[in-house]
C-alpha positions in Angstrom: 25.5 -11.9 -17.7 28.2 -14.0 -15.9 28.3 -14.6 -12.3 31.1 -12.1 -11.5 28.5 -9.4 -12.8 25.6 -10.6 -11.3 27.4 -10.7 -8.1 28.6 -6.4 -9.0 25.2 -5.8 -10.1 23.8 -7.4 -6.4 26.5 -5.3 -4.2 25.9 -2.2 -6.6 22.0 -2.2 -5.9 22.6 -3.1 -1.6 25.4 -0.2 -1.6 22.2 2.1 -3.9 19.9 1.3 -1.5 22.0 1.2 1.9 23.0 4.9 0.7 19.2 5.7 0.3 18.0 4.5 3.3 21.2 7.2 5.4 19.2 9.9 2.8 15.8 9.1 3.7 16.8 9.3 7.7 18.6 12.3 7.2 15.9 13.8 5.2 13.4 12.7 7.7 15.2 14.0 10.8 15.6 17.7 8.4 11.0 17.6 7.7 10.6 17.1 11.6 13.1 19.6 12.7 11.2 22.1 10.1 7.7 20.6 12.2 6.9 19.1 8.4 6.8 22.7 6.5 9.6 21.2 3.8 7.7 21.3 0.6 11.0 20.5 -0.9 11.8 17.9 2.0 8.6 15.8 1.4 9.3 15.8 -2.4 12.8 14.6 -2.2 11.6 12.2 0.3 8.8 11.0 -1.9 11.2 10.3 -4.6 13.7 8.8 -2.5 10.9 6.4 -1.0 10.0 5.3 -4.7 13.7 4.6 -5.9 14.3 2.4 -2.5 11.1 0.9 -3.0 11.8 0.0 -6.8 15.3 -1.5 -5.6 13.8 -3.8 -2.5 11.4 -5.3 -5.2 14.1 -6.3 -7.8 16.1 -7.7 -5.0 13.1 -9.3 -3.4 12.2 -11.0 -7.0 15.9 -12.4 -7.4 15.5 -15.8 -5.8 12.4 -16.2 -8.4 13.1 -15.1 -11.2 16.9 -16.1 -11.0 18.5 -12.5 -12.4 21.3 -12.8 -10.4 21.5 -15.8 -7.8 
């Protein structure tokens, strides 16, 4: 992978997880309005918690393992 794609693939996974982290607030403000009775709400959350975790680990492991800076 060149530089100009290691640089797309960066901003692709900050836009991913900047769009994740709007979700996750949103879907957090919807559970307490419901006084957390969203089975749905808490799943989607759930997931959503796991993807944005999975994404802040490969970013945080850039600098040592050198995937894309």
């Amino acid at each position: 992978m060149n530089d100009e794609e290691k640089g797309k693939h960066f901003l692709k996974m900050i836009d991913e997880q900047n769009n994740l982290q709007w979700s996750i607030v949103a879907k957090l403000t919807s559970l307490i309005a419901s006084k957390w009775q969203s089975e749905d709400l808490m799943n989607d959350l759930e997931e959503q918690v796991k993807q944005h975790t999975t994404i802040t680990k490969e970013l945080n492991s850039l600098d040592e393992n050198n995937s894309i800076l």
